[in-house]
C-alpha positions in Angstrom: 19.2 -16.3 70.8 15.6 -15.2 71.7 13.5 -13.7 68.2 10.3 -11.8 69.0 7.5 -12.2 66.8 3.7 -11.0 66.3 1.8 -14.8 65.9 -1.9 -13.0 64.5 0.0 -11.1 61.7 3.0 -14.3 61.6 5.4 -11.3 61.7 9.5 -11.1 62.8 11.1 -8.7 63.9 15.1 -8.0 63.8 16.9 -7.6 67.3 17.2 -3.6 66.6 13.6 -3.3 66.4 12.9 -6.0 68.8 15.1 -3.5 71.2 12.5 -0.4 71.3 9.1 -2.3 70.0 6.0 -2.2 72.4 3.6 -3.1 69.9 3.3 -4.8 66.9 2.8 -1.3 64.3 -0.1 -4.1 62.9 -2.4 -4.9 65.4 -1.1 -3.6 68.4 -0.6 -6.6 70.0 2.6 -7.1 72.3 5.1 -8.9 70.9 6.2 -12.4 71.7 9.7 -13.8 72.6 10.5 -16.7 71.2 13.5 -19.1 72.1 14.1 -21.3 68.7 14.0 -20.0 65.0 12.5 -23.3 63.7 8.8 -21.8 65.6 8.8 -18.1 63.4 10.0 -20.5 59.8 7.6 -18.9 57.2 6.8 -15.7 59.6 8.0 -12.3 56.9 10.3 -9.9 58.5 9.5 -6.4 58.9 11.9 -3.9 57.5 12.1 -0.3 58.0 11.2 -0.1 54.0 8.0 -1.6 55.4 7.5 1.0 57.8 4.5 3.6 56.6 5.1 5.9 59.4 8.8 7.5 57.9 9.2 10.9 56.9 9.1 10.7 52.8 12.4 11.8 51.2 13.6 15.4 50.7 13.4 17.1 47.5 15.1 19.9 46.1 13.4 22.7 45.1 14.6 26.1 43.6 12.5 28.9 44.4 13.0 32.5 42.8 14.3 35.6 45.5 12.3 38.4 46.4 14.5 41.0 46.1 13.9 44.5 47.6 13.2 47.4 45.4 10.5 48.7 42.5 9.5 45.9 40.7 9.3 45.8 36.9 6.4 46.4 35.3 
């Protein structure tokens, strides 16, 4: 199993991301393939919780209707 890793910012990535990465969201540099786990022991993984680039979460909000007519005064 090949793991691609960033060496300058000692980075992992998981297959799924390894899959559509270009760049390192980091540095920029290409990632590196990698042919035994024992050369990225100690690298951290990057999540998608890691990520600062996702949309934040949706909130509910209740807004008050404008409803047509004379409005009280």
């Amino acid at each position: 199993m090949t793991h691609v890793c960033c060496p300058s910012c000692r980075l992992r990535f998981t297959r799924a991301a390894a899959a559509y990465l270009v760049a390192c969201p980091t540095c920029g540099e290409p990632p590196r393939p990698v042919d035994t786990a024992d050369r990225v022991l100690g690298y951290r993984l990057l999540s998608d919780d890691d990520r600062s680039d996702t949309l934040p979460h949706a909130v509910a909000v209740a807004m008050p209707i404008d409803r047509p007519g004379p409005k009280p005064s």
